[in-house]
N, C-alpha and C positions, 0 to 999 in steps of 0.2 A: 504493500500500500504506500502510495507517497502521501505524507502525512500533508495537512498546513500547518503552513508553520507561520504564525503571526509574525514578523519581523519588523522593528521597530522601524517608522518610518521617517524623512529626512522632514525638522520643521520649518522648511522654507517654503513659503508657500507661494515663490516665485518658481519652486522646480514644481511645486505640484500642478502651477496655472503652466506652465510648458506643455509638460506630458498631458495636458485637459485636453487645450485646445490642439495639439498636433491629432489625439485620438478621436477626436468628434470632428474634427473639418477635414480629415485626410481620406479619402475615397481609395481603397485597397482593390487591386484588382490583382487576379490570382489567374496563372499562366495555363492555359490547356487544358481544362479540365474538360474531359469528356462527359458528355449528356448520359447520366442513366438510357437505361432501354426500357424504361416505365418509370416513366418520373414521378417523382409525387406530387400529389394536385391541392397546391394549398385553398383551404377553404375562406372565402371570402363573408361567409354569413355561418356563424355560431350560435346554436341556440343551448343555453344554459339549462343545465338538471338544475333540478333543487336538491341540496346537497344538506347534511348533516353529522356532527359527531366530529369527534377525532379522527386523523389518520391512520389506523392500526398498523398499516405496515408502512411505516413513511419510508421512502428509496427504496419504494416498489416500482417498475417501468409503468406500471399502472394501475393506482392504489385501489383498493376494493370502495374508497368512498367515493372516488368518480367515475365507477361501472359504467354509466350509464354517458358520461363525458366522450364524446367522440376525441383520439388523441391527432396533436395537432403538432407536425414536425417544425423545427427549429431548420429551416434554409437560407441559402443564398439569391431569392428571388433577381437582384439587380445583376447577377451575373448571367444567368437566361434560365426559362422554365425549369423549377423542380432541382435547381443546382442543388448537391446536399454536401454539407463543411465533411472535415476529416475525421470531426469527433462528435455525433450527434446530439438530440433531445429530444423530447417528447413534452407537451402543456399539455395542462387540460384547465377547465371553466365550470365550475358550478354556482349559486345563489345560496347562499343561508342568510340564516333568521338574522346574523348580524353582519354581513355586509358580503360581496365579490371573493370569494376563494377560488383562487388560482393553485396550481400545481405546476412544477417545473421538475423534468429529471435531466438527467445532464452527464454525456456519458466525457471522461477527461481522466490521460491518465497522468497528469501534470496536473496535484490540486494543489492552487496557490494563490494567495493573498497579503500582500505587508500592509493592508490595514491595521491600527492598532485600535480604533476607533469610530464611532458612527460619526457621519456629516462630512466625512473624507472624497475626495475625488475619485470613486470608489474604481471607474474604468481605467485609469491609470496606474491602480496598484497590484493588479492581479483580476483572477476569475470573477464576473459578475452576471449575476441575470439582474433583468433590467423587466420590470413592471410598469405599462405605460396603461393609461385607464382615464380614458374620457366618457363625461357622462350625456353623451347625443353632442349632434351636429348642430344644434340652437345652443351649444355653450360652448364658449372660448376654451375656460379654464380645462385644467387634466393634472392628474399626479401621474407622475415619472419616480419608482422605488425601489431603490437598488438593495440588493442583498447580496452579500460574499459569502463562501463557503465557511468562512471561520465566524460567522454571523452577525459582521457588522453590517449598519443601514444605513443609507442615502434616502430622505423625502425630500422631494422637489414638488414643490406646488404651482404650477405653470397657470398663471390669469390668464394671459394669452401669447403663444407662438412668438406672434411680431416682437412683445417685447425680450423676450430671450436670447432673441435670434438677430438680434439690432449689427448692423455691419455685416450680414450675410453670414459669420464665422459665432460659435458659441465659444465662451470663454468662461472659465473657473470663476473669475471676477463677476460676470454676468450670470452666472449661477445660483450664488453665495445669497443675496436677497431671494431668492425662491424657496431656499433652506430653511425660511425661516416659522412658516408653518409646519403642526405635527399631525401624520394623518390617524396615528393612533393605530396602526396597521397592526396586526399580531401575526407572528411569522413563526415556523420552527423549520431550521436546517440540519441537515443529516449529512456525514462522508462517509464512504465505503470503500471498496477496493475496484477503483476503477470509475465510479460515477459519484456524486452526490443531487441533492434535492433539498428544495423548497416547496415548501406550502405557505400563501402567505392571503390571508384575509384583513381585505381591505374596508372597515366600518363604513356602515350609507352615511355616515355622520360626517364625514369626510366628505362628502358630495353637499352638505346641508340637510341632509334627509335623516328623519326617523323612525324610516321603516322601508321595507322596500317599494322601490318605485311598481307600479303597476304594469299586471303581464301585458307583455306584448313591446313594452319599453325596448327602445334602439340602441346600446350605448357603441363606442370603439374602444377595444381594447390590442395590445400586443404583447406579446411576451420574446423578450432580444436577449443577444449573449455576447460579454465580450468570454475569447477564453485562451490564453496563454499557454504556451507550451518554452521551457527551458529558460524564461527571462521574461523581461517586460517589453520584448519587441514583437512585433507584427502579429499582434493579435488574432486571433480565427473570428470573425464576425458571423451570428447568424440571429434571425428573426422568424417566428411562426408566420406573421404577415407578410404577402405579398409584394414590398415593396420596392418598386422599379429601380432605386437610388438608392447607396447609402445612407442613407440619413434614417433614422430611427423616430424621428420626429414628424414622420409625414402621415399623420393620423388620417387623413382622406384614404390610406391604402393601409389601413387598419381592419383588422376585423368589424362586421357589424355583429356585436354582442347582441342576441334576442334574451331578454328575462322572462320566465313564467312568470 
């Protein structure tokens, strides 16, 4: 098993705004990769189980509590249809009593992280899945919520796109104020020999809501990966959602979540 290994991390937070913005504005294109012979077909409209309980088997490929969750591969859509990374993943989406519960498994045989900390720049330090959750198309705002294998967290509360994204490039600096709401998210992570997993449920309270929205509701969601192998260079990128470009931020090419 490669262990993680939390390593302390440098407190400059002029190398950590480097490494932010070289990972979020730098468009990675990957040489030759031949087309599956049946590619996988990502799904562009998701309808949610109602889900409940604990995980029993957490860093299951696919937990007994989201039986009924259809599993939603982790690709390289902007490289061409059904592209699939070197080290895969599986999501899944269900609805409970208190708010969006997501599932991520994550297959990596390099698990690493030198977060030592939540609120950290979490893609430039190692392994991340990246929770992105918009609540419909008549609202700006969205949480973007990072989690690392050694189980520290990133919430970002995005009001809207344009201002994040001011100068075309995202930066650490332009980040740091979106930090500053909590979405109250409850999460539990797991590593094993070869993959780890997140489950992380996202409260309606966090959207303004008291309860779930009513079935039939539209929201966007995605679930993305940064995932390293042997150092903090050239990351493996991949996203359940369809989207044409790098950018992980392009919620039009997001899932449309259906809730019961």
């Amino acid at each position: 098993m490669n262990p993680v290994v939390p390593m302390r991390c440098s407190p400059h937070a002029v190398e950590y705004a480097s490494c932010f913005l070289v990972l979020l504005t730098t468009a990675l294109h990957s040489s030759c990769a031949h087309a599956p012979k049946e590619p996988p077909v990502p799904a562009t409209t998701v309808v949610a189980p109602r889900v409940a309980g604990e995980v029993s088997d957490l860093g299951a490929v696919h937990p007994g509590k989201y039986r009924a969750s259809n599993p939603l591969p982790l690709l390289q859509h902007w490289k061409h249809p059904g592209a699939e990374p070197t080290e895969t993943g599986r999501a899944y989406a269900g609805v409970a009593a208190e708010g969006l519960s997501l599932y991520a498994y994550l297959q990596d045989s390099d698990i690493f992280s030198a977060a030592d900390a939540d609120e950290l720049p979490m893609p430039a330090l190692g392994d991340v899945v990246e929770f992105f959750v918009k609540p419909g198309v008549e609202r700006s705002d969205y949480w973007e919520v990072h989690v690392t294998p050694n189980d520290f967290f990133l919430d970002i509360y995005v009001l809207d796109r344009a201002e994040i994204s001011k100068g075309g490039s995202i930066t650490w600096e332009q980040v740091v104020p979106f930090t500053a709401a909590a979405s109250a998210a409850r999460r539990r992570v797991t590593v094993a020999e070869g993959s780890w997993a997140v489950e992380l449920v996202l409260p309606w309270r966090a959207f303004g809501l008291e309860q779930p929205p009513e079935a039939g509701t539209v929201w966007q969601f995605a679930i993305c990966r940064f995932n390293y192998t042997g150092g903090l260079n050239n990351p493996e990128l991949s996203s359940t959602a369809p989207i044409t470009a790098l950018n992980f931020h392009r919620f039009e090419e997001h899932h449309d979540l259906v809730l019961p």
